[in-house]
N, C-alpha and C positions, 0 to 999 in steps of 0.2 A: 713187252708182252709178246706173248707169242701168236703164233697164227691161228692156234687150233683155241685158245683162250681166248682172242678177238673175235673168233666164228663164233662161239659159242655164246660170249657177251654181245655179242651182234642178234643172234636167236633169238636171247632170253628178251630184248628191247622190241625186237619186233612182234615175239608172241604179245605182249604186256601191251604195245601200240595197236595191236589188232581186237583182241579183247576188246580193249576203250572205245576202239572205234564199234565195237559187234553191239556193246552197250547201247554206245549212246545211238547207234538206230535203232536200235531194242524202242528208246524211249520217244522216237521223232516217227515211227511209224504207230504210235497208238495216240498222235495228239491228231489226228485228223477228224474233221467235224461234220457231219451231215449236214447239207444243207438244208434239210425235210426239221432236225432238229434247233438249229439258229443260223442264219444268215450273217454276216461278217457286220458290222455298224462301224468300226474305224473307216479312213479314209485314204488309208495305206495301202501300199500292194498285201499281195496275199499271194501261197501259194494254193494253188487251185489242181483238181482232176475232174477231166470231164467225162461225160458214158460214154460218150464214141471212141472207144478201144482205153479207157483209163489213162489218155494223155497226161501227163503232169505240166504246168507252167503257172506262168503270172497273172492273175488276175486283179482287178481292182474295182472295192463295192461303191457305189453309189443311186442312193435311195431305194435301197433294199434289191440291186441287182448286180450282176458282177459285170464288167466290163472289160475289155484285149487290154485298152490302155486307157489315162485318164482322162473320160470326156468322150470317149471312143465308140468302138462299136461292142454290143452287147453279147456277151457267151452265152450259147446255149448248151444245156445239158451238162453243167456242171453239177456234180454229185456231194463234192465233200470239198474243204477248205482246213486250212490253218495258215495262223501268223507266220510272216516269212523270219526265219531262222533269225538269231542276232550276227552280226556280223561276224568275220573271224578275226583275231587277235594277233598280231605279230609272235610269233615266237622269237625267243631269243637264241 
């Protein structure tokens, strides 16, 4: 194969890998949940943003509040929540 045919088959993979990726934050930025609308009830982390400049990080609920870490000290000013992602998968 040539070079100008590897460039180009290199292109076409990366425009297709960036698409996929544009999507799937398309879909990860509209699963965020107000906290005013429901509160988390698993026992899991969670990702979390809070109002003080729209932080993103981890959070974890417990009896209806979110916590740094488990058993921890308590966040304040968190705004919105969602499930933390499923893991990522080995590519082959």
């Amino acid at each position: 194969m040539s070079y100008g045919r590897f460039a180009r088959a290199r292109e076409k993979e990366m425009v297709e890998t960036l698409q996929t990726q544009s999507e799937r934050i398309a879909e990860l930025e509209n699963q965020w949940i107000s906290v005013e609308d429901e509160m988390p009830s698993a026992e899991h982390a969670i990702v979390i943003v809070d109002f003080y400049g729209g932080n993103v990080g981890v959070g974890y609920p417990h009896k209806g509040k979110i916590l740094d870490e488990p058993m921890g000290m308590l966040f304040n000013g968190v705004t919105h929540w969602q499930p933390m992602p499923a893991p990522l998968k080995e590519q082959e």
